[in-house]
C-alpha positions as CSV (number, residue, x, y, z in Angstrom):
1,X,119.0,134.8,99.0
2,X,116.9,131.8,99.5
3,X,115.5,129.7,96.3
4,X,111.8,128.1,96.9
5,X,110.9,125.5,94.8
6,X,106.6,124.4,94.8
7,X,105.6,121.1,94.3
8,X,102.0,119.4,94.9
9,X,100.3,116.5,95.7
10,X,99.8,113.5,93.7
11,X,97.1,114.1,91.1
12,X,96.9,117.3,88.4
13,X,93.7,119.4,88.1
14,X,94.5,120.3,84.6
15,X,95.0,116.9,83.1
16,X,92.0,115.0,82.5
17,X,91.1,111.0,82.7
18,X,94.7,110.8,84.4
19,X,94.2,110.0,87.5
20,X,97.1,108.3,89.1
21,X,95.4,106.7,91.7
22,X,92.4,104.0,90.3
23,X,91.5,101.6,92.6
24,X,89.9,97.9,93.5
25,X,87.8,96.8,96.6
26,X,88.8,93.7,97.5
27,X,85.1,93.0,97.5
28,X,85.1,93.4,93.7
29,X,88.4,91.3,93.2
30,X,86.3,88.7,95.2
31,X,83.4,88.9,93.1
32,X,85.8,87.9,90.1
33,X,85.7,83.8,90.0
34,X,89.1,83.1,88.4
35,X,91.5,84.4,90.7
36,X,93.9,84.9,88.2
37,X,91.7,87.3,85.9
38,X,91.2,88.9,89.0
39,X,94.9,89.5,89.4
40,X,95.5,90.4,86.1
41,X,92.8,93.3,86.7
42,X,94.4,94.5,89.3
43,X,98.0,94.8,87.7
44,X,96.1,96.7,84.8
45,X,95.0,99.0,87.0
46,X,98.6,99.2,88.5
47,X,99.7,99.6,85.3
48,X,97.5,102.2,84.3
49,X,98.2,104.5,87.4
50,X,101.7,104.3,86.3
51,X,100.9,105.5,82.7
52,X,98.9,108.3,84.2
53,X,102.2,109.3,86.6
54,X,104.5,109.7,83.5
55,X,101.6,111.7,82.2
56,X,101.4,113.8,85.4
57,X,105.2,113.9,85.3
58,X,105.7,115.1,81.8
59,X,103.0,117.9,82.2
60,X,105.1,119.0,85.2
61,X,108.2,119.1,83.5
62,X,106.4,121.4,80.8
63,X,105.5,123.8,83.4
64,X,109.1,123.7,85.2
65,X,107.2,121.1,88.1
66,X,110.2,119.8,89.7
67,X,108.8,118.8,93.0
68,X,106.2,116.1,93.3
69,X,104.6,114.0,95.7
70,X,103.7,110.4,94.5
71,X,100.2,108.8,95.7
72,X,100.9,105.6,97.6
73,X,97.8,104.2,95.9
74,X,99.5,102.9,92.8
75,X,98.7,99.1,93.3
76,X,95.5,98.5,94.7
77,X,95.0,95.3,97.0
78,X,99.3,95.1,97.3
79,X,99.4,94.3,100.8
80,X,96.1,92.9,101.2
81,X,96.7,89.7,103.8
82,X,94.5,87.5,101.4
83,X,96.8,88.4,98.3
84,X,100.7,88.1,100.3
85,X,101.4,85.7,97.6
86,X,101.1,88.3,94.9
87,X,104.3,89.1,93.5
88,X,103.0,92.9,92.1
89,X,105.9,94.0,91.3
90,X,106.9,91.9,88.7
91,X,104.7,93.1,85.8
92,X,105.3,97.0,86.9
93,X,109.3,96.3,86.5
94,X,109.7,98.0,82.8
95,X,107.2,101.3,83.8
96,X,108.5,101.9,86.7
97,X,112.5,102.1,85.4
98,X,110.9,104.5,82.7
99,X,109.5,107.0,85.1
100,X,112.5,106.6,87.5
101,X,114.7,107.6,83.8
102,X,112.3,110.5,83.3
103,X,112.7,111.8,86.7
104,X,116.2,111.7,87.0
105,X,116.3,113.1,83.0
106,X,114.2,116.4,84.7
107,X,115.8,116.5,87.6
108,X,113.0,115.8,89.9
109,X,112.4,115.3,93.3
110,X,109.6,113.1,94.1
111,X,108.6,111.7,97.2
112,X,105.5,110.0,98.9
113,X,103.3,110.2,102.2
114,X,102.2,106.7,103.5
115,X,98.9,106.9,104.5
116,X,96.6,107.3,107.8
117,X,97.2,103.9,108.6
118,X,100.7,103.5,108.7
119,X,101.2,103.7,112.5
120,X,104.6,102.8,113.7
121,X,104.1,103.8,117.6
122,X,100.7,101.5,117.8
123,X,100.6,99.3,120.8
124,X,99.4,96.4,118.7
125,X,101.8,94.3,116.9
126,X,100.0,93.6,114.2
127,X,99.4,97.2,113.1
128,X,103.2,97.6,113.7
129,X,103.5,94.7,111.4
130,X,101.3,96.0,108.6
131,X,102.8,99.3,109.3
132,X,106.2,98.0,108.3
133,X,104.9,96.0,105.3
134,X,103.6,99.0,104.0
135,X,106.9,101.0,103.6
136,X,108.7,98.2,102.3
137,X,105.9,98.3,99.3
138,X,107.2,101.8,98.8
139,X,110.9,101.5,99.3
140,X,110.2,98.8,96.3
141,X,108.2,101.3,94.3
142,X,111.1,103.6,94.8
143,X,113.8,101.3,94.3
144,X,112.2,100.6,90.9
145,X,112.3,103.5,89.8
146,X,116.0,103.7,90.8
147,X,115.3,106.8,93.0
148,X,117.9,106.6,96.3
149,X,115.2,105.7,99.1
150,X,116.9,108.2,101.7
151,X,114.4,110.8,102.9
152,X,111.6,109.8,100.6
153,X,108.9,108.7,102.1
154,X,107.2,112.1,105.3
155,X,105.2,110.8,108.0
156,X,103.3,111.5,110.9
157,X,104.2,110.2,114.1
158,X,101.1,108.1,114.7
159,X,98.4,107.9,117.3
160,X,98.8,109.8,120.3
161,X,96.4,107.4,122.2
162,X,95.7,110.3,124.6
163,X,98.9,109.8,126.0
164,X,101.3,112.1,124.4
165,X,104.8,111.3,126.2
166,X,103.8,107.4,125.6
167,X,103.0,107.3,122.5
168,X,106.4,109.6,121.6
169,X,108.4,106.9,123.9
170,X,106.5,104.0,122.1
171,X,107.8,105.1,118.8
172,X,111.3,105.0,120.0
173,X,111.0,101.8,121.2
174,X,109.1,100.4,117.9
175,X,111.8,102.0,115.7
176,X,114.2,99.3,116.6
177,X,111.6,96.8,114.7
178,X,111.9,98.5,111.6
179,X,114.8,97.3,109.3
180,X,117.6,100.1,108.9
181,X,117.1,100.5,105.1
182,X,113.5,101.4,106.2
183,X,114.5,104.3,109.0
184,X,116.5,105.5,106.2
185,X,113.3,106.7,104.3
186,X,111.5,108.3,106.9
187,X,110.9,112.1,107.7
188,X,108.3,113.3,109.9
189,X,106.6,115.7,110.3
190,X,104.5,117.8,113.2
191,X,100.6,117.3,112.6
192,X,97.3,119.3,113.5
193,X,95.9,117.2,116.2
194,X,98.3,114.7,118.3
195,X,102.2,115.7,118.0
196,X,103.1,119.3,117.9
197,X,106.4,120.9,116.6
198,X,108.4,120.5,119.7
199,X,106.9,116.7,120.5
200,X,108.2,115.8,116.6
201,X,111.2,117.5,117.4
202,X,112.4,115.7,120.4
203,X,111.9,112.3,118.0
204,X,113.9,114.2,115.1
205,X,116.9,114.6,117.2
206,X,116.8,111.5,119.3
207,X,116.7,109.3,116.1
208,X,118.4,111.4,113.6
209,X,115.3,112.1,111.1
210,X,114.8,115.2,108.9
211,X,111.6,117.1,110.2
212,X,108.9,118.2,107.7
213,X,107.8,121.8,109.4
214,X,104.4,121.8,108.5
215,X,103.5,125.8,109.2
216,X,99.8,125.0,108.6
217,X,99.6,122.3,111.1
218,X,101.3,124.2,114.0
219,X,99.2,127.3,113.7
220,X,96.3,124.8,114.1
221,X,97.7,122.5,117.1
222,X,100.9,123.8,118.6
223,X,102.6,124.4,122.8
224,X,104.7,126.9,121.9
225,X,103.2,129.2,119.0
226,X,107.2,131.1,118.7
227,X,108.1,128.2,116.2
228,X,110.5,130.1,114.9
229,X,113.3,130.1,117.9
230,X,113.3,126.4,117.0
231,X,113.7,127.4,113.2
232,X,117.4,126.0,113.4
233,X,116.7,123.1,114.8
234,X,114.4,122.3,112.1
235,X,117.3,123.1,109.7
236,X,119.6,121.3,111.9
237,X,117.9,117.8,111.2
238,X,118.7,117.9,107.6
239,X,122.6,118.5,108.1
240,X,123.2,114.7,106.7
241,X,120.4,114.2,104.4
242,X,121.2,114.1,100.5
243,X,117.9,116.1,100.0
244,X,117.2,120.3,100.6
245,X,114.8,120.8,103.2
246,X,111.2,120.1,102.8
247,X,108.4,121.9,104.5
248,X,104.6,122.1,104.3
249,X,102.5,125.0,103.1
250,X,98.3,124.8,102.8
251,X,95.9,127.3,104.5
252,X,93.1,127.3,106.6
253,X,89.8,126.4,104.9
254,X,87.7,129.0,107.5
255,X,87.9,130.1,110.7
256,X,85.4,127.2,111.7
257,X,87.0,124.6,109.8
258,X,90.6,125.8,110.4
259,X,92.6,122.3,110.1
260,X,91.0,121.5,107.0
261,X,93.1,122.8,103.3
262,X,91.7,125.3,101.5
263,X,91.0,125.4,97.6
264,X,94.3,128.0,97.0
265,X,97.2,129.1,99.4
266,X,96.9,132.2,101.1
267,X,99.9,134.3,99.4
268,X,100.2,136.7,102.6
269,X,100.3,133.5,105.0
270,X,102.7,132.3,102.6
271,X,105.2,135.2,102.7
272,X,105.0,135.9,106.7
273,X,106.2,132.1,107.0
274,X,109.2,133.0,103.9
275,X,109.8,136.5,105.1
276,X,111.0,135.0,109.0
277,X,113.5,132.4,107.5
278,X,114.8,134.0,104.4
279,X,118.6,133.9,104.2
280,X,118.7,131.3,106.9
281,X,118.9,128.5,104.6
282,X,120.2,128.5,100.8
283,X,117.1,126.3,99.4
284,X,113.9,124.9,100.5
285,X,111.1,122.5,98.6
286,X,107.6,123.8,99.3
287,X,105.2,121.4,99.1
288,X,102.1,122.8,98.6
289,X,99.3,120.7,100.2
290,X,96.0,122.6,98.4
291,X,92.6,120.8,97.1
292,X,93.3,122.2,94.1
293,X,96.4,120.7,93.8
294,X,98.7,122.3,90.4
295,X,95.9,125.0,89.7
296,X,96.8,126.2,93.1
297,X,100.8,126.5,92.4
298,X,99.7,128.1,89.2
299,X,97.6,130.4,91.0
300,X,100.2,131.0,93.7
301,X,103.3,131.7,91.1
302,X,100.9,134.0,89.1
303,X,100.5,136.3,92.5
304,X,104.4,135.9,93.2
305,X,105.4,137.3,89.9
306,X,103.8,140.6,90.9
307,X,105.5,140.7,94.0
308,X,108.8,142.9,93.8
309,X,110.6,141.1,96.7
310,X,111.1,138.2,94.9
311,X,113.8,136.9,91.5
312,X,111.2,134.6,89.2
313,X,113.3,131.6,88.1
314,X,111.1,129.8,86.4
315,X,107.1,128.9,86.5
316,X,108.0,127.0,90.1
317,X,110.4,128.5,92.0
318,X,112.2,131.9,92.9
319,X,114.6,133.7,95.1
320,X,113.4,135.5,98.1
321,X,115.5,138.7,97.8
């Protein structure tokens, strides 16, 4: 049998005023006269996200949540060139150890997803550059909570700048500019648009990275639609990692708007994708990637329960019999 074990994305539905990712324009911390007020707002907001995580957190563990992606909008303004002086981690020391206790207390896995912008196969240096900073902001947030930094952190491969075999052999040669402890923290994953299954693939095994299968995403943009005679090569690239493997699961929002998530996961979509790999792997974390984010998993576990193919374990994961 196969266990599956749901997690979701960054913010819960259920909980209200705990949003976990508050925010600052730089226009509005330049409005502020005394810069140091102004910095003093924007670790209170920091500080605030992170209250509104352990909140997120402990309503999880409530409802047997033990799979959760973190929004990489905790600080606002971290890496902002006009604010490299900022030392923001310093006042976030003492709430980030307690939600790094409490995770490792529930026996959580929590990850995060740099965003759009993080572009390690651009062509510009500085991008590369800011690229760079960027992880190293979250291999601090996940060092503070004392979470091992290996695998943590799922990515796409970047721009494909219309050049597809390019842009693949561009990454390669930009991955010897990021520092080792850095590579250590990356997956990636295939996307809807630039690099399919097969192109993430050939990076996967060249550099030794777990792959994300992202099932949605390669319905939508794919070069060879039989994904699953690749299905243990996908498994393959998390032989050494310390972590179960991860995949993707959201559906279509219409036919017309088919790359876009949908409100709730599509149960039979769901099970065609679990059906084809049960057995072939003793556990996998299903990240559910829905606009309605932990009412979806609820929704979803309240369908699986009445399936008949499946042992319920608790109110987030099952066997697939």
């Amino acid at each position: 049998m196969t266990f599956i074990r749901l997690g979701y994305v960054a913010m819960s539905m259920q909980l209200q005023n705990a949003s976990p990712s508050q925010t600052m324009t730089f226009a509005q911390f330049s409005r502020i006269k005394d810069r140091e007020a102004a910095i003093h707002k924007l670790e209170r907001i920091a500080l605030s996200n992170l209250e509104h995580i352990l909140r997120i957190l402990r309503h999880n563990a409530a409802n047997d949540i033990r799979f959760f992606r973190l929004t990489s909008k905790i600080i606002p303004l971290a890496n902002h060139e006009e604010l490299l002086d900022w030392d923001y981690m310093q006042p976030l020391t003492e709430p980030l150890k307690k939600i790094g206790e409490y995770a490792k207390e529930q026996r959580m896995r929590l990850d995060f997803h740099p965003d759009y912008f993080v572009l390690l196969n651009s062509p510009k240096s500085e991008i590369l550059k800011n690229s760079i900073r960027t992880l190293r902001l979250h291999h601090r947030l996940l060092k503070g909570m004392s979470i091992d930094p290996i695998h943590r952190c799922v990515m796409h491969v970047g721009g494909s700048y219309k050049e597809t075999e390019s842009a693949l052999e561009r990454f390669i040669h930009n991955w010897m500019y990021v520092p080792s402890d850095l590579q250590e923290m990356i997956m990636l994953e295939n996307d809807d648009t630039s690099f399919t299954l097969m192109d993430t693939l050939y990076l996967c095994e060249k550099l030794g990275l777990p792959l994300v299968f992202d099932y949605h995403h390669h319905l939508a943009h794919h070069q060879d639609a039989d994904w699953l005679s690749h299905w243990n090569r996908i498994v393959n690239t998390w032989n050494s990692s310390p972590l179960p493997l991860k995949m993707h699961i959201s559906s279509p929002k219409s036919e017309k708007e088919y790359r876009h998530h949908a409100e709730y996961v599509d149960i039979d979509l769901f099970f065609k994708f679990l059906n084809e790999v049960k057995g072939s792997v003793q556990h996998i974390d299903c990240m559910i990637e829905a606009k309605q984010k932990d009412q979806a998993l609820f929704h979803l576990m309240s369908q699986i329960k009445e399936r008949n193919d499946v042992e319920i374990v608790d109110n987030a994961s099952f066997f697939l019999k």
